[in-house]
C-alpha positions in Angstrom: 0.0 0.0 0.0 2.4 3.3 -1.3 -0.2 5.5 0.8 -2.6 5.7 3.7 -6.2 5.5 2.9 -9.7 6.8 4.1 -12.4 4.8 4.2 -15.3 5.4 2.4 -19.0 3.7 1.5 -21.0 2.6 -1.0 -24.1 0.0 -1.0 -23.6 -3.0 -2.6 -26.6 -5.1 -1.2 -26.3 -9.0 -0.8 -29.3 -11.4 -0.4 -27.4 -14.3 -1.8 -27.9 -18.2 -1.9 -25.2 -20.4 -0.9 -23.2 -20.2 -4.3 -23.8 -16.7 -4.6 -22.5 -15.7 -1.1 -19.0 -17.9 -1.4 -18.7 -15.9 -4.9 -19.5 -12.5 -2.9 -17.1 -13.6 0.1 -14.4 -14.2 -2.4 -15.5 -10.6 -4.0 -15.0 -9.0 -1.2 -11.7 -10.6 -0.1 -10.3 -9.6 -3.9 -11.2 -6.0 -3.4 -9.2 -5.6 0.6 -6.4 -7.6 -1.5 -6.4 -5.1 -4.6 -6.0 -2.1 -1.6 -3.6 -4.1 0.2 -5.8 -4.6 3.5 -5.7 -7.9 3.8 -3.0 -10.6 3.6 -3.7 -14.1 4.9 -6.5 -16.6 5.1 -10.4 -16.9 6.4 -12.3 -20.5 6.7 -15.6 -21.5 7.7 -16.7 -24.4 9.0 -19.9 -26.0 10.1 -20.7 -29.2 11.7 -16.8 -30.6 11.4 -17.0 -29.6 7.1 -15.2 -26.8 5.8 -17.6 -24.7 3.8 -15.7 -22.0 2.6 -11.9 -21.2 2.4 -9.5 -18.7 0.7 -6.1 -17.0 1.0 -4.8 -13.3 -0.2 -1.9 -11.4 -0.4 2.0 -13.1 0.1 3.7 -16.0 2.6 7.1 -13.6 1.3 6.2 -10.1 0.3 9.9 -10.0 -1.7 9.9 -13.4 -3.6 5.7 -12.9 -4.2 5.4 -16.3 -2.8 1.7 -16.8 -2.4 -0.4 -17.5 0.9 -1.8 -20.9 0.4 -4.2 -22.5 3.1 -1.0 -24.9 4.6 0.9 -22.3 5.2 0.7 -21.2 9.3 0.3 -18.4 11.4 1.1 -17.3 14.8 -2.6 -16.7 15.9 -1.4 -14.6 19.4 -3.8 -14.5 22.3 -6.9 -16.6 21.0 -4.0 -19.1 22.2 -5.7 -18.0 25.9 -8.7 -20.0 24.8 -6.7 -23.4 24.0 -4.8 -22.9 27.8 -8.2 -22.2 29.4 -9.2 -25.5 27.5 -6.0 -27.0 29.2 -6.3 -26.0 32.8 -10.2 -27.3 32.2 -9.1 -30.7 31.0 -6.7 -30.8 34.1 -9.4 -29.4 36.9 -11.6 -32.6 35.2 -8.6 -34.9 35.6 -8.7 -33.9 39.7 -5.1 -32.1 38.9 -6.3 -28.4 39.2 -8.8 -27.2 41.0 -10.7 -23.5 40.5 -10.2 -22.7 44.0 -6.6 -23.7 44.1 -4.5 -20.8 44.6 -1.4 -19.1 43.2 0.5 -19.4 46.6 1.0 -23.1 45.7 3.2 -22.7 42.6 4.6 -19.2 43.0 4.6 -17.5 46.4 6.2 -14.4 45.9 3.6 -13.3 43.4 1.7 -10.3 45.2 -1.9 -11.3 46.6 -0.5 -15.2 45.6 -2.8 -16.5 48.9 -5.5 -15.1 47.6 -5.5 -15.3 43.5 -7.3 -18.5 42.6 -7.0 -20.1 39.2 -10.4 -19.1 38.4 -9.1 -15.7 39.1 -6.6 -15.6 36.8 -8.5 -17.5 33.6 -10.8 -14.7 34.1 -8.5 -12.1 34.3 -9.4 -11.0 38.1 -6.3 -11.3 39.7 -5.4 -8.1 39.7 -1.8 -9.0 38.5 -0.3 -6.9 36.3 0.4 -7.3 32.5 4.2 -8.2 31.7 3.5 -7.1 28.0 2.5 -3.3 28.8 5.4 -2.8 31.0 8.0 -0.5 29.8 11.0 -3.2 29.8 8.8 -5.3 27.8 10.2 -3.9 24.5 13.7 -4.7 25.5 13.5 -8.4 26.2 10.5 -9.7 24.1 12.6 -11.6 21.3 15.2 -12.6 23.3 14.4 -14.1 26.6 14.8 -18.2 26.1 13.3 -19.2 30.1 9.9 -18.3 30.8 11.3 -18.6 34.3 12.9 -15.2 33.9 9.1 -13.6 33.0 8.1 -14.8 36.3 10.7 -13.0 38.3 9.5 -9.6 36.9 6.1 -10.5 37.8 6.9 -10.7 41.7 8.4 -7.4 41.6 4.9 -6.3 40.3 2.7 -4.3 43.0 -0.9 -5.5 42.4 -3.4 -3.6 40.3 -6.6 -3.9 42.2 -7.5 -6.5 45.0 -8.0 -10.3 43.6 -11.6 -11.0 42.3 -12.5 -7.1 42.5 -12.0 -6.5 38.6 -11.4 -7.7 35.1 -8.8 -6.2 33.6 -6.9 -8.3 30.8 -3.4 -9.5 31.5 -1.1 -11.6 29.9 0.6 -12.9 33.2 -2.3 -14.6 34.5 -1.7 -16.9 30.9 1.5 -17.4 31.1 1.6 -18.5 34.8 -1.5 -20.8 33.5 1.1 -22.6 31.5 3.4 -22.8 34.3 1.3 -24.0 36.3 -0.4 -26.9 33.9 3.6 -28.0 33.4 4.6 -27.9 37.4 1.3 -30.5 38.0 1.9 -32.6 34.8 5.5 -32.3 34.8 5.8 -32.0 31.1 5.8 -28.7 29.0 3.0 -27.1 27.8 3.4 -28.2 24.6 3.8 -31.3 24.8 0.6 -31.1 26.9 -1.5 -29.1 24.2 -0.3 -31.7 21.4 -1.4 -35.0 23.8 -4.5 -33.6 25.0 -6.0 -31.4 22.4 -4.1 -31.0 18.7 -3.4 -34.8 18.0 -6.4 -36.1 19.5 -8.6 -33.6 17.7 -6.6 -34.0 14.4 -5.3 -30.2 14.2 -2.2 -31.2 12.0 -1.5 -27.9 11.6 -1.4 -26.3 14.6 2.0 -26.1 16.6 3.6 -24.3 19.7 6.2 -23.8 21.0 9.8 -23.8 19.3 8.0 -25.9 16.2 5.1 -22.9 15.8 8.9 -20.7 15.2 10.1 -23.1 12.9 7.2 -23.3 11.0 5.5 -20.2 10.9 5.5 -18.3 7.8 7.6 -14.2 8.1 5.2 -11.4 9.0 5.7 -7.8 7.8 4.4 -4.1 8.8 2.7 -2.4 5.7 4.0 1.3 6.5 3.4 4.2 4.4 5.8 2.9 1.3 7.6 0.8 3.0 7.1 -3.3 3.4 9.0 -4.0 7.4 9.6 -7.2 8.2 8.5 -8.1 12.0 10.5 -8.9 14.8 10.2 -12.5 16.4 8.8 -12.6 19.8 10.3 -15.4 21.6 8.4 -18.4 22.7 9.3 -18.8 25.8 7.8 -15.0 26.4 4.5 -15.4 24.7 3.7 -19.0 26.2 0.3 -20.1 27.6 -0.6 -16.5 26.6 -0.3 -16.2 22.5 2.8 -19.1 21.7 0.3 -21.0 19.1 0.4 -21.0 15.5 -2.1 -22.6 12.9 -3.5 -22.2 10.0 -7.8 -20.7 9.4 -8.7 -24.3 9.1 -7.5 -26.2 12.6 -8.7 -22.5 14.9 -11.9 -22.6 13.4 -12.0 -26.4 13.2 -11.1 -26.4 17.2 -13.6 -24.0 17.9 -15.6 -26.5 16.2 -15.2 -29.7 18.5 -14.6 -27.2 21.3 -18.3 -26.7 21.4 -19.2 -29.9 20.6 -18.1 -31.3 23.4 -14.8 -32.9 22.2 -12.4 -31.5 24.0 -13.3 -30.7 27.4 -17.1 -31.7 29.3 -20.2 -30.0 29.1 -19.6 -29.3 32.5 -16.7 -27.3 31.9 -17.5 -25.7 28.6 -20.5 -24.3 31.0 -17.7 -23.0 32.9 -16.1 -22.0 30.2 -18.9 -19.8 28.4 -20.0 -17.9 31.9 -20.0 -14.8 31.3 -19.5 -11.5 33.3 -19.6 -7.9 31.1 -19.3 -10.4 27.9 -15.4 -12.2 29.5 -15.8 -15.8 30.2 -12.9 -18.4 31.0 -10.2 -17.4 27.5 -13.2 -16.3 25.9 -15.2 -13.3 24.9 -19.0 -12.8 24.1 -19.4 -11.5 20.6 -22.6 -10.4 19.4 -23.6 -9.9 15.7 -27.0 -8.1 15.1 -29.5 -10.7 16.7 -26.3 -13.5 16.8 -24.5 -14.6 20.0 -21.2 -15.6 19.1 -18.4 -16.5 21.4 -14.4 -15.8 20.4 -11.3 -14.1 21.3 -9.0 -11.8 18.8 -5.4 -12.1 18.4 -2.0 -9.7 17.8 1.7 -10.6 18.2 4.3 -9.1 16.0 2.6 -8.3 12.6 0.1 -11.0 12.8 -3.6 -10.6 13.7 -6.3 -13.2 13.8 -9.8 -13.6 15.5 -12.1 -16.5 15.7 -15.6 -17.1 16.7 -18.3 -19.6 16.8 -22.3 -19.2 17.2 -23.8 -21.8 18.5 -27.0 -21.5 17.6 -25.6 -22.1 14.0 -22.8 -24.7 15.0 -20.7 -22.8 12.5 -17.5 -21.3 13.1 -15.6 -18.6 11.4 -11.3 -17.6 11.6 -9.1 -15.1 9.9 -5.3 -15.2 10.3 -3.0 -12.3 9.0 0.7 -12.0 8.3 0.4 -8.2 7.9 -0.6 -5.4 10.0 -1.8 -2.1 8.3 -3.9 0.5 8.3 -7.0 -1.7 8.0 -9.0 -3.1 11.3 -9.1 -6.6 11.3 -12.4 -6.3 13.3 -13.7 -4.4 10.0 -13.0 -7.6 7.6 -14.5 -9.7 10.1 -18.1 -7.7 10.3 -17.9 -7.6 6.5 -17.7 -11.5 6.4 -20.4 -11.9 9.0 -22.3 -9.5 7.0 -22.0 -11.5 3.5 -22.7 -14.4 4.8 -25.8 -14.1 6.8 -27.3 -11.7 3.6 -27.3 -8.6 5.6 -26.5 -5.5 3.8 -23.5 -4.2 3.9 -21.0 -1.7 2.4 -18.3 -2.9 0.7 -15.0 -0.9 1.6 -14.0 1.7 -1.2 -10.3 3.5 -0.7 -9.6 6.8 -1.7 -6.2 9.0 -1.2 -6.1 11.8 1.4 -3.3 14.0 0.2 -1.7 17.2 2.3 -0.4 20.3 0.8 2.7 22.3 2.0 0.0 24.8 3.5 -2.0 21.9 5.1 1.2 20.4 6.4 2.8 23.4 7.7 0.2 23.4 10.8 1.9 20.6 12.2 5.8 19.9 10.8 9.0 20.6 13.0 10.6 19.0 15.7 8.9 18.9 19.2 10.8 17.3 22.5 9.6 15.9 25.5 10.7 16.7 29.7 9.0 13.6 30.4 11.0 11.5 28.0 14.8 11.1 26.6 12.9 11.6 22.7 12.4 13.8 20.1 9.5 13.5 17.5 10.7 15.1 13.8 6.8 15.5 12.2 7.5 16.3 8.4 5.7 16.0 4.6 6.5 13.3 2.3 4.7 12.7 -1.0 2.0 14.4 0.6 1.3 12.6 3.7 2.5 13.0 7.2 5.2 11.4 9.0 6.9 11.4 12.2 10.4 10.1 13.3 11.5 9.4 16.5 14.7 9.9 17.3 16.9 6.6 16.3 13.6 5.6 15.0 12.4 4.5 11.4 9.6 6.8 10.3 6.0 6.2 10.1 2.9 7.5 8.6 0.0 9.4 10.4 -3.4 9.1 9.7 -5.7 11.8 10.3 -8.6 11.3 12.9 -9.3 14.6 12.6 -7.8 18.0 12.5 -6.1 17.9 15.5 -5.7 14.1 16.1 -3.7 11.6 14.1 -3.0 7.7 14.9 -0.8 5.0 13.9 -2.7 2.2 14.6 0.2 -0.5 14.3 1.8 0.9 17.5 -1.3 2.0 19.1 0.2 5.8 19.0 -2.6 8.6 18.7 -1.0 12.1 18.8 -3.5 15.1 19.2 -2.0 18.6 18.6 -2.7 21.2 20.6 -1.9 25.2 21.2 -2.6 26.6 17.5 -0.9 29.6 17.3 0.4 32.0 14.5 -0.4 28.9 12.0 1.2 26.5 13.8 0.5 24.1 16.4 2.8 24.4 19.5 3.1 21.3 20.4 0.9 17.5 20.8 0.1 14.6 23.5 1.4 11.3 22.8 -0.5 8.3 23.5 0.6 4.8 23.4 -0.1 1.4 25.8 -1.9 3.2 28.7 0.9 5.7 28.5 0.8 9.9 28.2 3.7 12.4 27.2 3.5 16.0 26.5 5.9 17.4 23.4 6.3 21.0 22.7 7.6 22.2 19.5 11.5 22.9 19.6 
C-alpha cells in the first residue's frame, strides 16, 4: 500500500444463496487484496465440514510467494482460549482445582494467597500485564526461560485487589502454563499436542519452538515501506499467544470445542459464563441478533480472531501475516455481513493528500521533559510522517484536524496550542501511557 487510505462507502446489497454468497465472500476478499488490506486466510466451518476457504496477499512479500491454506500463522492470544481448554481438562482430571491458589506454585507473586485459578482464567487477579510494562520492548525476542518472566512478575505491586475486577493480562496466561507444566510435569506443549491437537486432528497447529520453525515471516505495511516483523520469543509469549495454525484447525477447534470434544459439558458451561461479555479465555461476541463467542489475536505483525455461534454450529477464523492501516475487526463484520445476507457496504479507498499549507500546521521537531525523545513531524509525497529519534519513520493518519494515529503501535497524537499557524506542540498516547511534546 504506497499510501494511507480513508475509508469510504457505497451499498452493494447481498441477499445471496449459498453459491452466490461464497462468490461474494471471495469478491469482497479480492477488493481488501487489490487495496492491500488484507493478507492471509479466512475459513468456515460447520458441523466438522469446511464450507468455505480462501487466501490473499504473500507468505514472502519480496519473492511474491503466495499464501496458500497450509501455510501457518502465529494466531497470538486466541491461544488463551486453547490454555483455558488445558487448565479445564486438568481441573476434570482432579489435577487443578478452580479454588486452588497461586501461593501453591509461585509464592512471591503479590496477593498469591489469595488469587485462585479461576481468578486468573478470568482475568481477576489483579496481576499486572508483563506485555505493557516498559522493559517489555527490551526483552521480548530474546528471553529463552519463561522462568525469567516470572521473576519480573513478583516485583509487580498489584493492580486492584483479587476478584475485585477484570482487567486483561497476559501474566495470568503465562503462569497458567506454568502452572499446567509444574502439576503434569511436562511442558506445555507437549501437553496441548497430547490432550487437544493430535487427539482432535489439528495437524497444523503447533507451539512452541516448532510454531517458530514453521511459521510463515510477518511484515508491517508502513506508508511505502514493506518491514519485516520482529520475532517474539516463545518462551515469552507462552500459555498466553505461543500457538500457531492455519484458518482451518482455529476454526476447526472452535468446532469440537463446542461440541463437546475436547473438554465436558460441565466445563464448557464454565467456560462460556459470562460477566460484562469475559468468560474463561473467551469473549461474548454479538452480531445483530447472533451470540457468538471468540477471542482476537496480535503478536508481532500478525492478527487473527475467531468465533463460533452456536446457535448455527458454524465457526468462522481469519489469520493475517500483515498489520496495516485496516481493522481486522472491520474484515470480520464484513464476512459476518455477507454471509448471513445482511446489507453491507463494501469498503471503497480513496487517497487523502496534504499540501505544503496543510502540512505546515503541524511539521518541526517537538521534545519531550517527560521523555529522553524527540519526535521530527515532516511531509512526504504528501502525507505526514513522524520520526522518532533513532527511529524509522512512520505515517500518520488523520482522525481529525487535530488528532492523528498509527494504529500499528497503538500511537494517537492530538495537537494542541494553535498559534500563528502552527500548532505548538501534541500529547502522545501509546499502551496506557501519556507524554507531553512541545515544538522545539
Amino acid at each position: 500500500m504506497s499510501k494511507i487510505f480513508i475509508l469510504l462507502a457505497f451499498m452493494s446489497l447481498l441477499f445471496p444463496g449459498f453459491g452466490q454468497t461464497t462468490d461474494s465472500l471471495k469478491k469482497y476478499v479480492e477488493h481488501l487484496t487489490i487495496h492491500n488490506s488484507f493478507s492471509g486466510q479466512i475459513a468456515i466451518v460447520q458441523g466438522g465440514r469446511l464450507l468455505f476457504s480462501t487466501t490473499a496477499g504473500f507468505r514472502d512479500v519480496e519473492s511474491k510467494k503466495p499464501i496458500s491454506m497450509d501455510d501457518v500463522f502465529r494466531i497470538g492470544s486466541i491461544s488463551k482460549t486453547y490454555t483455558a481448554a488445558l487448565i479445564f481438562k486438568l481441573i476434570e482430571k482432579g489435577k487443578l482445582n478452580a479454588k486452588t491458589t497461586l501461593d501453591n506454585f509461585f509464592p512471591e507473586v503479590a496477593n498469591s494467597k489469595r488469587i485462585t485459578i479461576e481468578m486468573m482464567i478470568r482475568h481477576r487477579s489483579g496481576i499486572r500485564s508483563y506485555t505493557e510494562q516498559m522493559d517489555y520492548p527490551e526483552y521480548h525476542t530474546q528471553l529463552k526461560n519463561s522462568e525469567q518472566i516470572v521473576k519480573k512478575i513478583e516485583t509487580y505491586p498489584p493492580e486492584f485487589d483479587p476478584g475485585a475486577q477484570y482487567k486483561y493480562s497476559n501474566s495470568n496466561y503465562l503462569l497458567l502454563a506454568l502452572i499446567a507444566e509444574k502439576v503434569m510435569k511436562k511442558s506445555y506443549c507437549e501437553l496441548l499436542t497430547e490432550l487437544i491437537f493430535r487427539s482432535n486432528k489439528l495437524k497444523n497447529t503447533f507451539c512452541d519452538d516448532l510454531c517458530i520453525r514453521r511459521v510463515i515471516p510477518s511484515f508491517y505495511h508502513i506508508g511505502d515501506s514493506i518491514i519485516p516483523s520482529t520475532i517474539t520469543a516463545s518462551s515469552v509469549a507462552k500459555g498466553a499467544g505461543n500457538i500457531c495454525a492455519n484458518a482451518s484447525d482455529v476454526a476447526l477447534f472452535y468446532q469440537r470445542l463446542f461440541d463437546g470434544k475436547i473438554i465436558k459439558p460441565t466445563s464448557l458451561s464454565d467456560m462460556v459464563t459470562f460477566e460484562n461479555n469475559v468468560g474463561a479465555g473467551i469473549f461474548q461476541v454479538p452480531f445483530y441478533n447472533r451470540k457468538g463467542y471468540g477471542h482476537g489475536g496480535k503478536i508481532d505483525a500478525f492478527r487473527s480472531y475467531a468465533i463460533y455461534f452456536p446457535d448455527d454450529g458454524l465457526s468462522l477464523a481469519i489469520v493475517s501475516n500483515v498489520e496495516n492501516d485496516f481493522d481486522l475487526n472491520d474484515i470480520l463484520i464484513g464476512l459476518l455481513s455477507i454471509w448471513y445476507g445482511i446489507p453491507y457496504s463494501f469498503p471503497e479507498f480513496q487517497t487523502v493528500n496534504f499540501s505544503a499549507s496543510d502540512a505546515e500546521y503541524y511539521i518541526g521537531e517537538y521534545t519531550s521533559n517527560e521523555i529522553p525523545l524527540s519526535i521530527d513531524i515532516f511531509l512526504k509525497n504528501q502525507q505526514i510522517y513522524a520520526q522518532a529519534t533513532g527511529q524509522a519513520a512512520f505515517p500518520l493518519k488523520m482522525e481529525d484536524v487535530e488528532k492523528f494515529s498509527f494504529k500499528q503501535a497503538g500511537i494517537v497524537l492530538e495537537f494542541k496550542d494553535l498559534r500563528d499557524g502552527k500548532y505548538q506542540g501534541f500529547i502522545l498516547r501509546q499502551g496506557g501511557y501519556t507524554f507531553h511534546f512541545i515544538r522545539k
